[in-house]
C-alpha positions in Angstrom: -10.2 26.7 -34.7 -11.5 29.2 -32.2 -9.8 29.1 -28.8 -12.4 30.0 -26.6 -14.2 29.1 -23.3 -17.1 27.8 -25.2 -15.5 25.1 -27.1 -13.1 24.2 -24.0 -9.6 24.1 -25.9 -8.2 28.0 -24.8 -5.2 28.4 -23.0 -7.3 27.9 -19.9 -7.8 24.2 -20.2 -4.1 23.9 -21.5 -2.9 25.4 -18.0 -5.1 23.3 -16.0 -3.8 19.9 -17.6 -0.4 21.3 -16.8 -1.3 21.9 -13.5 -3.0 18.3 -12.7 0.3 17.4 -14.8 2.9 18.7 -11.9 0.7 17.8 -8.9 0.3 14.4 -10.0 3.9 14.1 -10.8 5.0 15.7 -7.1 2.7 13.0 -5.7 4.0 10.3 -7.7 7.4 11.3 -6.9 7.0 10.5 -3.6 5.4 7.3 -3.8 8.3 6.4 -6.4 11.3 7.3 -3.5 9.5 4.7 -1.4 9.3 2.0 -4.1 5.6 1.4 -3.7 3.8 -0.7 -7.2 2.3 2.5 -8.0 4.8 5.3 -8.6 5.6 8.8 -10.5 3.7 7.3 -13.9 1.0 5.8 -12.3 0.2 8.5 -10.6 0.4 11.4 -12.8 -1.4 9.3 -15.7 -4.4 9.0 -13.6 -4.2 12.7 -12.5 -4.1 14.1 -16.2 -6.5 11.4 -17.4 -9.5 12.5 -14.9 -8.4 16.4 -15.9 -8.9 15.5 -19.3 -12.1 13.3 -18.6 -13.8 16.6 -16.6 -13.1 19.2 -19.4 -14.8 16.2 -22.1 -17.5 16.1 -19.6 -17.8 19.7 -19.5 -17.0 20.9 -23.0 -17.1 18.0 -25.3 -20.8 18.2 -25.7 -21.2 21.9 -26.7 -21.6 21.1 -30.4 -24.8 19.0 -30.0 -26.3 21.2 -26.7 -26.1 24.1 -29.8 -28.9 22.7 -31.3 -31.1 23.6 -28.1 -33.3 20.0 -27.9 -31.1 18.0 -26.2 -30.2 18.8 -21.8 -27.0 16.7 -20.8 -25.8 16.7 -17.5 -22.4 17.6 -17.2 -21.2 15.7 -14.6 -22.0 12.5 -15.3 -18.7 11.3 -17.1 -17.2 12.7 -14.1 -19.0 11.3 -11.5 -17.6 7.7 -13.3 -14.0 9.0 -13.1 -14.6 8.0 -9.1 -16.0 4.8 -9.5 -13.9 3.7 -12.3 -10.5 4.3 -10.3 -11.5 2.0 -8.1 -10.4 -0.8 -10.4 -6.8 0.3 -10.2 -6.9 1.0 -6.2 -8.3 -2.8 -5.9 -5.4 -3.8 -8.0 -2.9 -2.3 -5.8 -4.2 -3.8 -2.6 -3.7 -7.6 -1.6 -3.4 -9.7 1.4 -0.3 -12.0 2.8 -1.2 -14.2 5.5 -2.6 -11.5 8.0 -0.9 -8.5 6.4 -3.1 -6.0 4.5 -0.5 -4.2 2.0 -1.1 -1.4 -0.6 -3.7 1.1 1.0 -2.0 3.4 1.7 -0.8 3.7 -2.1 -4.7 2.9 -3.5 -5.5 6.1 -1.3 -3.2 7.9 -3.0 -4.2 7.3 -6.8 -7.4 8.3 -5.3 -6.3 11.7 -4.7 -4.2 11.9 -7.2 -6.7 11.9 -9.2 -8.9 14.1 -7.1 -6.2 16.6 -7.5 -6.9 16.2 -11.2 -10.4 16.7 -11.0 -10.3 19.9 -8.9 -7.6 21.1 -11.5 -10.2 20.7 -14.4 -12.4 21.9 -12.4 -11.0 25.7 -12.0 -10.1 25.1 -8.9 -6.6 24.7 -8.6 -6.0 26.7 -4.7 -7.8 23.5 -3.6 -5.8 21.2 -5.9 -3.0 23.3 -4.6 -4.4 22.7 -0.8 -4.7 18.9 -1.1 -1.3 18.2 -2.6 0.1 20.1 0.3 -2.0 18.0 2.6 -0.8 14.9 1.0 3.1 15.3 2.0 2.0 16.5 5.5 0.0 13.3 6.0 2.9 11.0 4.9 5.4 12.7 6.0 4.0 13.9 9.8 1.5 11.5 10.6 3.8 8.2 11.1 5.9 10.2 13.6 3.1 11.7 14.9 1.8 7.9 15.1 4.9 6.3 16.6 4.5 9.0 19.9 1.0 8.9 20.2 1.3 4.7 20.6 4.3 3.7 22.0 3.5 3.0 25.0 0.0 0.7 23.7 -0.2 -2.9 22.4 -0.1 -3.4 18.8 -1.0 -6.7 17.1 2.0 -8.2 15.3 2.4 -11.7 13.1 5.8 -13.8 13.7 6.8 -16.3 11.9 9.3 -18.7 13.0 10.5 -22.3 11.2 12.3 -24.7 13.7 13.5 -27.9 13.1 11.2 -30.4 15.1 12.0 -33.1 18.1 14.5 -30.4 20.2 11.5 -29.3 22.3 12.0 -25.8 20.5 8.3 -24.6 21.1 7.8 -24.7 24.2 11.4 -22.6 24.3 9.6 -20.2 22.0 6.4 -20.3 23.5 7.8 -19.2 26.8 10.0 -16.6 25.4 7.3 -14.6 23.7 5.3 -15.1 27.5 8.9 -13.1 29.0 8.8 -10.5 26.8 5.8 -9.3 27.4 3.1 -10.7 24.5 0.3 -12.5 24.7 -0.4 -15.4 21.9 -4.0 -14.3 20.2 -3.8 -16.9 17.1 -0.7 -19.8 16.4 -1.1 -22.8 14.2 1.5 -24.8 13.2 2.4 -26.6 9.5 4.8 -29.8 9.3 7.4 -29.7 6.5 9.6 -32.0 4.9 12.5 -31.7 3.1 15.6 -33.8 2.0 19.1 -33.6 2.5 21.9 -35.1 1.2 24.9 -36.3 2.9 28.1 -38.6 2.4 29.0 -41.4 5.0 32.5 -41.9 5.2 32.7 -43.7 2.2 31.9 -41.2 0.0 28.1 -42.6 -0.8 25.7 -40.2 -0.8 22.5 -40.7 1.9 19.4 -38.8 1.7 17.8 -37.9 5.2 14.8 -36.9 5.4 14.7 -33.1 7.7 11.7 -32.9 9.4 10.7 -28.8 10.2 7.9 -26.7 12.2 6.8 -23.6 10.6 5.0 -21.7 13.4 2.8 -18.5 12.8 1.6 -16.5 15.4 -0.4 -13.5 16.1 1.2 -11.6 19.2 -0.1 -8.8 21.1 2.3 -6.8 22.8 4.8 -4.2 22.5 4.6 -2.8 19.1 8.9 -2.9 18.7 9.4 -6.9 17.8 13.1 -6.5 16.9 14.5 -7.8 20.3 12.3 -10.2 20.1 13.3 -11.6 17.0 17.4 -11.4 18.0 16.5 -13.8 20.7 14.0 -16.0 18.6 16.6 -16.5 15.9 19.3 -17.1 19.0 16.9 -19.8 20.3 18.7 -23.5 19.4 17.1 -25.2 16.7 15.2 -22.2 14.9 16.0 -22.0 11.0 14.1 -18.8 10.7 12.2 -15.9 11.8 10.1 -13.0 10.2 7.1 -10.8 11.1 4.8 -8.5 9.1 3.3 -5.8 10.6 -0.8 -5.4 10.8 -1.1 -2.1 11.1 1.6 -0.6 8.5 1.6 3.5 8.0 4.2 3.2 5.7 2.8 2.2 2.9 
């Protein structure tokens, strides 16, 4: 078997899959520390798959171009490898209430397997370049982020569960006014649940508990947690929680 540019199977190709193999993996590393649903696997799968996808769709056509009556163009399989990841970013992204999660991560299999691509490609300073880039963005940029807007309103979704007849909303209501947010969006869902109780001789009586789950969309301050202390402190709230619109750490 000859090793050789022409048939793309030399030593060449062999290094660049390597490469694309410890890129991918340095990227994937870092999604994996921060526990996102794709991680060191995912990512260096896809980065070695589109390597090995470009050097098909460069080399594994030589033996029928030989025969001279047949023009291929050699990046069309790769031109699919972009379209075709697309599938796997819209599996990572989904939607909670008002909460967008997974971006971020579908971003990154993106480049990951951009990264893979330029390796194939021969052009591994700029795989080199972009891998670099990538830690710089996730690393820098929140910081960066949390400096350049603290002091401006972000848009932030609370929810809180309360049990209902204490006059609890207008308590919560007013508190969010006080702290400085402004109610965009609420709506509110009745629930019902049963609990069980003994009188004092010993039979068991089933009450029905009658609760308020409120969501809201505040704009404010982009820091909820004191907020939240003094939502949960509030008499006759069961529970609060919040999701964040805007998330940069994904």
């Amino acid at each position: 078997m000859e090793w050789g540019e022409p048939m793309g199977q030399g030593w060449t190709q062999v290094w660049e899959l390597l490469l694309a193999l410890v890129l991918c993996s340095l990227i994937g590393v870092e999604r994996e520390l921060k526990q996102k649903s794709a991680g060191l696997r995912t990512h260096t799968l896809v980065g070695v798959g589109a390597a090995l996808f470009l050097l098909v769709s460069k080399y594994g056509f030589t033996d029928v171009l030989a025969e001279g009556r047949i023009v291929l163009d050699p990046s069309r399989v790769a031109a699919q490898i972009v379209s075709g990841i697309g599938f796997i970013g819209g599996g990572l992204i989904f939607v909670r209430r008002d909460v967008v999660r997974g971006l971020t991560t579908a971003a990154v299999v993106w480049m990951s397997v951009a990264v893979g691509c330029a390796c194939a490609a021969g052009l591994p300073v700029l795989a080199l370049v972009v891998t670099a880039a990538h830690f710089l963005i996730v690393y820098g940029y929140p910081p960066l982020i949390r400096v350049l807007t603290r002091r401006s309103p972000g848009t932030t979704a609370v929810r809180v569960t309360y049990r209902d007849g204490e006059g609890v909303l207008r308590a919560v209501l007013e508190l969010v006014t006080r702290s400085g947010y402004a109610v965009q969006h609420a709506v509110t869902e009745r629930q019902e649940l049963d609990r069980e109780e003994e009188d004092e001789h010993g039979r068991l009586l089933v009450q029905a508990r009658h609760l308020i789950d409120l969501r809201m969309r505040l704009l404010g301050p982009r820091s909820v947690n004191d907020l939240l202390s003094e939502l949960a402190g509030q008499q006759g709230v069961v529970g609060v929680e919040t999701g964040e619109i805007d998330d940069t750490s994904e």
